[in-house]
C-alpha positions, 0 to 999 in steps of 0.5 A, spaced: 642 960 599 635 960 601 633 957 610 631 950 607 638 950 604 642 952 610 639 949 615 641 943 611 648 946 610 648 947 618 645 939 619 650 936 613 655 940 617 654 936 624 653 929 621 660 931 618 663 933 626 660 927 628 662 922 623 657 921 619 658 922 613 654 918 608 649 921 611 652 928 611 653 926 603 646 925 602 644 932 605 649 935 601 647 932 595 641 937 594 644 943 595 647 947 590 655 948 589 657 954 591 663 956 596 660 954 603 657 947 600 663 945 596 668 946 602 664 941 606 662 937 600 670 936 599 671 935 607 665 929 606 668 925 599 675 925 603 672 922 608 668 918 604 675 915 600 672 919 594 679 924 593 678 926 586 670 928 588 673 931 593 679 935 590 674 937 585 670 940 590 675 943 594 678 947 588 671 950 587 672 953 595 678 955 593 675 962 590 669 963 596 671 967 603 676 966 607 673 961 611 671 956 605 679 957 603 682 955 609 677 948 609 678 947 602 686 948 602 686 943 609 683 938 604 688 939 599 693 938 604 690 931 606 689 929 599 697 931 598 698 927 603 694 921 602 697 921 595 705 921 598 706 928 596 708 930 603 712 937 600 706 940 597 701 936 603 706 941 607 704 947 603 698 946 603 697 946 610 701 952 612 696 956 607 691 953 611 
């Protein structure tokens, strides 16, 4: 990941915990899928009502670090819960 790639990763990351996530989607839209872009990238399209985007996405995160892991696990228990699957929602959580 080059400078410019993180501070826009650092930028996408604040308008998502601000709540901006059309404007989080746009930054991301530029930057590559590795694990730490595909984590934040899942949390954004959930946000935004794109859940197989985001599933997508956060299964991607799933083989980055630990701290990708957690994020994209947590998005998949949304996603699960969101669907009505409460059992697997809860699993997924927990692994959070």
């Amino acid at each position: 990941v080059n400078l410019t790639d993180e501070v826009k990763l650092l930028k996408a990351r604040a308008l998502e915990r601000a709540g901006n996530y059309q404007q989080a989607r746009k930054l991301l839209a530029d930057l590559p899928d590795d694990y730490r872009s595909s984590a934040l990238k899942g949390v954004v399209e959930y946000r935004l009502g794109y859940i197989e985007e985001s599933k997508r996405y956060s299964e991607v995160a799933l083989s980055g670090p630990l701290e990708e892991q957690a994020e994209a696990t947590n998005t998949l228990g949304h996603i699960e819960r969101f669907r009505g699957n409460y059992i697997e929602s809860s699993n997924y959580f927990k692994r959070a």
